[in-house]
N, C-alpha and C positions, 0 to 999 in steps of 0.2 A: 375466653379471650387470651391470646398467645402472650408469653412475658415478653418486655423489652429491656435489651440492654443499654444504659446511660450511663455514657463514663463525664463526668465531670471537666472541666474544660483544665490543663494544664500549660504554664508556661512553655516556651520551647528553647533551647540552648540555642543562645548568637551563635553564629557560624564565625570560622575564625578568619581571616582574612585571605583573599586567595591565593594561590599555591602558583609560584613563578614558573614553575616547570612544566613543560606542556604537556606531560604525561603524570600529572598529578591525578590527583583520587578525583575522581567528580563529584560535587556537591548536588544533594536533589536538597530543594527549597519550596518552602511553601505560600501564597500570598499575604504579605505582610513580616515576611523575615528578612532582617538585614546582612546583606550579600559584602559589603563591606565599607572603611566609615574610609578608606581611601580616599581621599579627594582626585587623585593622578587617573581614575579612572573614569572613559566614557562613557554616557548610558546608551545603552542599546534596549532592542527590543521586550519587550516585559521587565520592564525593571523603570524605578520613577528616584525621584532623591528628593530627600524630607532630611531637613536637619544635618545637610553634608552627609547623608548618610545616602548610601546604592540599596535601595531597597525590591525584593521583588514583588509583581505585581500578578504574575498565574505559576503554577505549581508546576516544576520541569525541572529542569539540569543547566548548574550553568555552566555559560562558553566564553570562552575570552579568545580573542583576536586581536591579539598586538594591547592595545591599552581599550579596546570597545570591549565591554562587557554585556550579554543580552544574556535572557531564560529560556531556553528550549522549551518547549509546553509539552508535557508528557500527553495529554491528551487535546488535540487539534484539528481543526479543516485544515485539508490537505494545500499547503501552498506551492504552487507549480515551477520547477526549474527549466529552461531549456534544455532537450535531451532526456527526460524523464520518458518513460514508459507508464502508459495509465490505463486501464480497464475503464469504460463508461459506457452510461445506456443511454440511446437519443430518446430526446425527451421532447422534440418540436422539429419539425420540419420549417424552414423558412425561405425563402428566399437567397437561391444560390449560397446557403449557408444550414448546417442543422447547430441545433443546441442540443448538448452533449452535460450528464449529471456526471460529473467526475468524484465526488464529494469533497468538494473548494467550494468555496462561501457565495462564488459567484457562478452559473453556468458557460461552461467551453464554449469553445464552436470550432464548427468544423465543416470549413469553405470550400465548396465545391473544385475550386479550382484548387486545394493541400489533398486533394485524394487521385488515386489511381483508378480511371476506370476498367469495369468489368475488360478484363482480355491485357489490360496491360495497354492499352492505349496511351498515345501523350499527343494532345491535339488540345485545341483551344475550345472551350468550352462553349457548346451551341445552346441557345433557346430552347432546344430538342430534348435537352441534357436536365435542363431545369425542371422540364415538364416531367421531365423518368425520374428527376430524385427519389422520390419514394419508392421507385421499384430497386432500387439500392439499397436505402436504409430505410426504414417507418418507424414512427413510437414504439418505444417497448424493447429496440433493438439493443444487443450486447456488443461493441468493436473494443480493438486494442490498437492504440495510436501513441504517437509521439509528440509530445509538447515542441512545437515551433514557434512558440516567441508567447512572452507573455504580455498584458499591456500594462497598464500605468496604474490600474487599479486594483490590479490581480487576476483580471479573468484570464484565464485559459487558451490560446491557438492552437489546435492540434493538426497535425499532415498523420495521411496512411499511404505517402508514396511507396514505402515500400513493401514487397508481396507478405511479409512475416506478417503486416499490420493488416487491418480489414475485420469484417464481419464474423463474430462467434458464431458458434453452430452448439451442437450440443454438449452439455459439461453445466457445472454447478459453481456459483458464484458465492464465496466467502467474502463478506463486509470486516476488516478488520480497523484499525488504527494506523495510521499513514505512520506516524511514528516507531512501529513495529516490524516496518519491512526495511530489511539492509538492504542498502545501495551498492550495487555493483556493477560487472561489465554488463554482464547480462543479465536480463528480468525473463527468460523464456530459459524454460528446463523441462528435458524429457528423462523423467527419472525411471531408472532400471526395474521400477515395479510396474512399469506397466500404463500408466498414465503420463500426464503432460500440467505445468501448471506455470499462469503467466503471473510472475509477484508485479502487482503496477504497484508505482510506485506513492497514487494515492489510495492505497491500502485497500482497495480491489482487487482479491485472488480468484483466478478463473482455474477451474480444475477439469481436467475432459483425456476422451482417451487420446493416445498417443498415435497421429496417424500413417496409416502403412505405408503408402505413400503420399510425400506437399503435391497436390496441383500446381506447378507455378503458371499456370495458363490460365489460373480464375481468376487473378489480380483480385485473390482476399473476399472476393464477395459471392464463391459459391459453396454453400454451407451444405456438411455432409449429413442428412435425414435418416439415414439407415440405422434402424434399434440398433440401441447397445447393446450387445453382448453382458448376459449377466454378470460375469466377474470381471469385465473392465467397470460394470456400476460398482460393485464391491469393492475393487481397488480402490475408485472415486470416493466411495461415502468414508472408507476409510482414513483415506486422505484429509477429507473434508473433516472428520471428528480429531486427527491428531494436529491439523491446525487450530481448531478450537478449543483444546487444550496446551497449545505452547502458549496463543493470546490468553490463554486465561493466567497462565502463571508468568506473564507479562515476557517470553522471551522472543529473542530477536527473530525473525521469520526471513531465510535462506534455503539453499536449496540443499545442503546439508544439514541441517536443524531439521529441517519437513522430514529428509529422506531417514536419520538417525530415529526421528520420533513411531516412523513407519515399521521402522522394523522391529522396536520397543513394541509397539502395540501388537505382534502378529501372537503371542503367547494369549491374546483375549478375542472377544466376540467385539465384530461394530460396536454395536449398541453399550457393551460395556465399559468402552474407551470416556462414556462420556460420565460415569462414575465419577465421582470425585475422588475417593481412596486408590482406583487404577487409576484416572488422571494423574494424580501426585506422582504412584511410581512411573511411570512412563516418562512423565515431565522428568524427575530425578537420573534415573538411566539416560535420555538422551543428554542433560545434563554433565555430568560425569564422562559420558564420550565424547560431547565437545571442551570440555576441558584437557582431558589424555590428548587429543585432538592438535590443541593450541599447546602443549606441553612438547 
């Protein structure tokens, strides 16, 4: 029978009281530690008050905004902005609408009349239209779409009016932590090795080759079938193992963090990358170039 390790339960040091400056050090906190005995501040999200005390309530980073205090949740369902970029798979066909798994607490949807159809069409949506849903999208499908409105309870609205948005085709889907992908202008990058990868922004990475030339005449929904080429897979699984290694040493996932960690790993084999002793170097290297980087 394998030994186990039991470390004994320790106190943990109060945190001091928050730092006025907006660029102060970030606090990570853990359920049950007091954030601060301030009475001047508001509670926010993850956080409860016991004893005029701001205490937290799940394990994250905290944020202040003017006098509101909340906990960023290091680990979370993805909760949806207006303007987000998301990876999801349909999960139901319904009734002039599909349901869509984004990984948020509740299922998307995505209304027949927020999509473009085949060809680029923009016409009012017929009876005819309802009947073909499924030869558009069916169970099992992979799209990339944009959060247009969320409702009252959190679920999800998505639109793919535009041609970038639509139907995946072939490439590999990385699950990571919504909390791990930087927000930026763009979430679509075609990186100079060779492939293509979409960072959604609830922590569904799609990785696929980079195509020769866009269709813009499929309006998103004619997906290209023809084998990969073996070293665009190679690029890909690549790709796919040096993301798995930045999530594991918990760093932020952009398009130069992927592309620095890419070029860290070409000294090793695929399959080696997912080592733990080459994980660490690679992680550290690309580390270190995104600090000179920011320096």
């Amino acid at each position: 029978m394998a030994a186990l390790d039991i470390r004994l339960p320790v106190a943990r040091k109060a945190l001091k009281a928050l730092k006025e400056s907006a660029g102060g050090e970030k606090h990570l906190v853990a359920p049950g530690d007091i954030i601060t005995t301030d009475t001047g501040y508001m509670r926010g999200h993850g956080t409860y008050v016991e004893d005029e005390k701001l205490i937290a309530s799940v394990a994250g980073v905290v944020e202040r905004v003017n006098k509101l205090v909340y906990v960023k949740a290091l680990k979370t369902r993805y909760n949806g902005e207006v303007g987000d970029i998301v990876v999801g798979r349909i999960t139901e066909v319904q009734q002039k609408r599909w349901k869509v798994e984004t990984n948020s607490r509740l299922d998307s949807v995505l209304l027949l009349s927020s999509m473009n159809l085949p060809g680029g069409e923009l016409r009012r949506r017929s009876a005819e239209d309802e009947l073909a849903m499924r030869d558009y999208l069916q169970e099992g499908d992979l799209i990339s779409a944009e959060v247009q409105s969320v409702f009252s309870d959190g679920a999800v609205s998505l639109h793919t009016r535009s041609l970038k948005y639509g139907k995946l085709g072939q490439g590999v889907l990385v699950q990571v932590s919504p909390s791990l992908v930087k927000r930026q202008k763009t979430h679509f990058h075609d990186l100079p090795c060779g492939a293509s990868v979409i960072l959604g922004n609830n922590g569904f990475i799609w990785i696929y080759p980079t195509p020769e030339q866009k269709d813009e005449e499929a309006g998103g929904f004619t997906t290209n079938l023809e084998p990969v080429p073996l070293s665009d897979r190679e690029v890909i699984s690549r790709l796919r193992n040096c993301i798995v290694a930045l999530i594991t040493h918990k760093l932020m996932l952009f398009d130069t963090s992927i592309l620095y960690c890419y070029e860290a790993s070409l000294p090793h084999q695929i399959k080696d990358i997912l080592k733990p002793e080459v994980m660490e170097e690679i992680v550290l290297e690309t580390q270190q170039r995104l600090l000179d980087l920011e320096g």
